[in-house]
N, C-alpha and C positions, 0 to 999 in steps of 0.2 A: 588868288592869294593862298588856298589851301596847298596846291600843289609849289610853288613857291617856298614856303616855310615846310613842306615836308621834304625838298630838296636842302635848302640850308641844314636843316633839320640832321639830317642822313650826312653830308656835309661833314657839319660838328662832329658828329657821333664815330662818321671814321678819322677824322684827325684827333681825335683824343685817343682814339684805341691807338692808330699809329704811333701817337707821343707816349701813352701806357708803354705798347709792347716795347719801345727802345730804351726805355728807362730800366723798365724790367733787366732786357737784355744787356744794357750796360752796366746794373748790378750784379747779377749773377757774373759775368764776366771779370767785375772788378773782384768780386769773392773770389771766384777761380783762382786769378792768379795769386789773392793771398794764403789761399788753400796751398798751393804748387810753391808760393815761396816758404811757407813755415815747413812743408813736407821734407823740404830741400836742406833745413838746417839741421846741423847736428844736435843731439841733447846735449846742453852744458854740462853736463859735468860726462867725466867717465866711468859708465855703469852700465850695464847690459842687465836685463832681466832673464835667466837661463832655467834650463831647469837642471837642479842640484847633484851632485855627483852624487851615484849609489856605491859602492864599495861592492866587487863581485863576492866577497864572504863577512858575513854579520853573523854574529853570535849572541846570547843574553843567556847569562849564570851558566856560561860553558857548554851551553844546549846550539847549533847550529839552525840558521834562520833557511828554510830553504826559498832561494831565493830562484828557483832556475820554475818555479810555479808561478807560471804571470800572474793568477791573481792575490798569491803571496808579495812578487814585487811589488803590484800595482797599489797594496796596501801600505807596503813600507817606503813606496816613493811617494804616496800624499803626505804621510807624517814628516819626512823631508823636507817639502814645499811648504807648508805649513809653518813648519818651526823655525822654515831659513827666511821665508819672508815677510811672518806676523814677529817683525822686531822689535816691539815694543814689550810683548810677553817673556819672548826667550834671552833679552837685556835685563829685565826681572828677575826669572830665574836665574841666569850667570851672579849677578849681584846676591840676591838672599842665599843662593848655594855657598857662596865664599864665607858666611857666615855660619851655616847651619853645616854643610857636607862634614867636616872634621867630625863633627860630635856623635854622624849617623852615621859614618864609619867605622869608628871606634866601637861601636854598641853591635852592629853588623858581623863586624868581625869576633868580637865576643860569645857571641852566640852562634858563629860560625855559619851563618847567613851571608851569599854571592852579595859581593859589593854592590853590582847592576841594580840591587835591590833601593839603592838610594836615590836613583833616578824617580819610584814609585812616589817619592813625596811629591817631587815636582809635580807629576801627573794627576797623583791625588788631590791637591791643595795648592800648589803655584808655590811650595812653602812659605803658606800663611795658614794662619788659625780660624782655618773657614767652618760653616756649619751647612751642609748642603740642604736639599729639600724631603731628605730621605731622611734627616736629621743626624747624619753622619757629621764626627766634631775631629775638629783638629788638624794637623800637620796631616796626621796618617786616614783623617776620614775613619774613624772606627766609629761604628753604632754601639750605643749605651751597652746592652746584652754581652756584646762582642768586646770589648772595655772591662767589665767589668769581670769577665768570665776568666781572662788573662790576665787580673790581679790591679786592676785600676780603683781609685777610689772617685766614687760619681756620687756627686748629692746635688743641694743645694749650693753650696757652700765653697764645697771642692770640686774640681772636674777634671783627673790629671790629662783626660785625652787633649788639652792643652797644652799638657807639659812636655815636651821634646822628647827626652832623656825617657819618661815614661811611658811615651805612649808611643816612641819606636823600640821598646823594650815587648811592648803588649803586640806591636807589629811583628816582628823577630819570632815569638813565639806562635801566632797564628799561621805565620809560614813556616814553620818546621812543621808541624801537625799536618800543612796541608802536604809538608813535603813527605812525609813519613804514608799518607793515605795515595799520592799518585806518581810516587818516585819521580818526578818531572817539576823541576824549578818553575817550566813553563805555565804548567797548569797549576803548580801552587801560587805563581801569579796572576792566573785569569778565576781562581778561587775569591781571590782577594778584592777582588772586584765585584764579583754576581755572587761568592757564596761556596760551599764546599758543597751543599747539597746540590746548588742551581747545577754545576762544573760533573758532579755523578752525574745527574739527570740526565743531561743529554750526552757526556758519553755512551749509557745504557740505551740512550733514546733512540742515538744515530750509529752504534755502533763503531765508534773513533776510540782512539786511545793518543791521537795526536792531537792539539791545538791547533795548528792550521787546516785541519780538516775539519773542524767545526762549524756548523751552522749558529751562531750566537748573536744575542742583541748588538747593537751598534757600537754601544759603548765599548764590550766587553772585546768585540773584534777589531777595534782600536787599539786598544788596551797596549799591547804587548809591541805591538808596530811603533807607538807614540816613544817609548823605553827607549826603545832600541834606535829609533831616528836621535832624540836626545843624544844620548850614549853617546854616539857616533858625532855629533855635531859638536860637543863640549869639549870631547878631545881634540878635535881638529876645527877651533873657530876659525882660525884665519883664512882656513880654504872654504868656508862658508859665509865670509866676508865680515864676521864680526870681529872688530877691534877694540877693545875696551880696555884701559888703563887700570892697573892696580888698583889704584888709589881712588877708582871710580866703582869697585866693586865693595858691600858692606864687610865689616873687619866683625868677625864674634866679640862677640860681650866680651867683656873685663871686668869678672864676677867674683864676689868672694858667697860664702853660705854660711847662714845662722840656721840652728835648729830650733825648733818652739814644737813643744809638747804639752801645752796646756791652752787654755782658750784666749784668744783676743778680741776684747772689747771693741775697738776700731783700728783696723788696717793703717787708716790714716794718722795715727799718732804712734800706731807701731814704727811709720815710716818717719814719720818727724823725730821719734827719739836713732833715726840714726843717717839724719841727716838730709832727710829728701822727700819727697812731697810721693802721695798717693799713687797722683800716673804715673811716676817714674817708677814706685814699687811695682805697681800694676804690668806695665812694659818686660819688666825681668820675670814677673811670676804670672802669666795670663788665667794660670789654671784657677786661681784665689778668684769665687764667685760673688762675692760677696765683701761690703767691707768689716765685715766682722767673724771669728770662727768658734765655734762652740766647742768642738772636737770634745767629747765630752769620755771618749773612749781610751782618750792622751794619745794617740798616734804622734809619731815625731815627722813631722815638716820638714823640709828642707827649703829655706827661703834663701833665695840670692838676692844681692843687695851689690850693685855697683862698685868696682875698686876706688875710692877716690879720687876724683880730676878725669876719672873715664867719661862722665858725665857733665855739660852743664844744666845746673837746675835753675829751673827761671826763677823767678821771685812773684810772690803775691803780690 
């Protein structure tokens, strides 16, 4: 009997395996061929994944990118790849640019500051009124010291490195100073980023007087490559596949300005007596820290306030 049941036994055990291994092999088979049939079909729609056209001559603030140093290219074609296919970001910028670009032109050019330099907000802040971890504020990321030292007014209260108009005016002039100490736009822009002293330091350090020749933090050896891929992409979306409709990108304010040169009790009733509720004042003047201002010294303000009907205001 023992040997009996160890034959059935043995028996069973190979005609399971045998039913195992064909089952096996008739699913992987069946996989196969719907691996070989999906391989076989085209992508629905028509779009190829490439990598982006580099331009054989780049330039930023009339300074020449040298492009013929692989690892010069190799820097300014990841800012490329980057910008052309994190679309969610660089549809942002297109959009907030069409609202903000005019105003940081105009001041640019006032001050007689390379237009290129308007790309720097993007890269600084995405133009938005960010606060980094460095505690740099605003459009332009300026730190309090650096604000304040180029005619900003920073309290509690008030903060203009919020304000546009003012604190690419405090921008403007931090890069003439840097332009005036290293005759190079270039490096008044990698200044702008680490610092004027951080920018001597290692020229002195590494003996360079060019920016691509620099050994620099991560950030800072971005920096100039990110500009310059922008630059380059916003003038030519279409050959970079971004299509975006006018009326898809944000339109600047439609602003008139009240002056106030004495103190305000609450922002909020300031905005009520001309027609519109707190956030909406707040949205036009971000720099207002508070809902109230002492200003005890009378400084005159300049508050924008919405054109009529440019606005709807919702109701309480």
């Amino acid at each position: 009997m023992i040997n009996k049941d160890k034959t059935a036994f043995k028996f069973f055990m190979l005609g399971g395996l045998t039913t195992l291994t064909l089952v096996i092999i008739f699913s992987f088979t069946s996989m196969n061929k719907f691996a070989i049939a999906d391989d076989s079909q085209e992508f629905p729609q028509n779009y190829k994944v490439v990598v982006p056209y580099i331009p054989d001559e780049l330039e930023f603030a009339g300074e020449r990118v040298p492009l013929e140093n692989f690892d010069v290219r190799e820097r300014i074609q990841r800012e490329f790849i980057v910008s052309t296919y994190y679309h969610s970001a660089t549809i942002l910028y297109l959009q907030r640019a069409n609202r903000w670009f005019p105003i940081i032109e105009d001041i640019l050019d006032d001050y007689d500051v390379p237009d290129d330099f308007k790309y720097f907000a993007l890269v600084e802040s995405g133009l938005e009124n960010l606060t980094s971890p460095m505690n740099a504020v605003g459009y332009w990321q300026l730190l309090k010291d650096t604000g304040k030292k180029y005619g900003l007014t920073i309290n509690s209260e008030v903060d203009e490195r919020y304000n546009m108009e003012k604190a690419t005016e405090a921008a403007c002039k931090y890069l003439l100073d840097s332009y005036e100490r290293y005759r190079s736009w270039t490096l008044a822009a990698a200044s702008y980023n680490m610092g004027k002293n951080g920018v001597s330091n290692q020229l002195e350090r590494q003996k360079a007087t060019n920016y691509y020749n620099l050994v620099l933090n991560g950030e800072t050896t971005r920096y100039i490559p990110r500009v310059v891929a922008l630059k380059y992409i916003f003038q030519n979306l279409k050959l970079y596949g971004f299509d975006i409709a006018e009326d898809e990108l944000y339109p600047p304010y439609e602003t008139y300005s009240v002056d106030v040169d004495s103190s305000v009790t609450h922002w909020a009733d300031f905005a009520a007596s001309y027609g519109i509720n707190y956030k909406t004042l707040k949205l036009f003047n971000p720099w207002l820290r508070e809902n109230k201002l002492t200003n005890k010294s009378k400084k005159v303000y300049s508050i924008k306030l919405p054109i009529e009907g440019t606005i709807k205001i919702i109701p309480d």
